[in-house]
C-alpha positions, 0 to 999 in steps of 0.5 A: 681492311677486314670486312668486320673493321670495315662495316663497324668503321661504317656503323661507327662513324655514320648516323643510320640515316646517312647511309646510302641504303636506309630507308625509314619504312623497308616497304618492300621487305615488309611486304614480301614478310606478309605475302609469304604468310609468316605467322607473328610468332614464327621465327624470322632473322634479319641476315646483314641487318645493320642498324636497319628499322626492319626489325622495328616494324615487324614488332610493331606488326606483332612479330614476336621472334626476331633475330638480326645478324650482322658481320659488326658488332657496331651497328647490333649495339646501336641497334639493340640500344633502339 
């Protein structure tokens, strides 16, 4: 199987939060985000982001330029239409 039909079978056929990675607060992202001193409208990209909720909480923080890459068009759809 091709990678990019794995992770959209993945992204496809389970909720979010059904996935052995989710974490509904990325804490620890989000706080190696503030202590490296990113400024809320320096551009930041989430690399693999899937559907996760990283992005959310760092517009909820005031980010202004964030971008999310993922490998599966699935999860960017789902997460686009959040």
């Amino acid at each position: 199987m091709i990678r990019k039909d794995h992770w959209n079978t993945v992204y496809g056929t389970k909720a979010p939060d059904d996935v052995s990675w989710f974490q509904s607060r990325p804490e620890v992202s989000l706080q190696l985000i503030e202590r490296a001193g990113v400024a809320k409208q320096e551009p930041l990209i989430d690399v693999g982001g899937g559907v996760s909720v990283l992005v959310d909480h760092l517009l909820e923080a005031g980010h202004t330029s964030l971008t999310v890459l993922d490998i599966s068009g699935v999860a960017l759809e789902k997460a686009g239409h959040r």
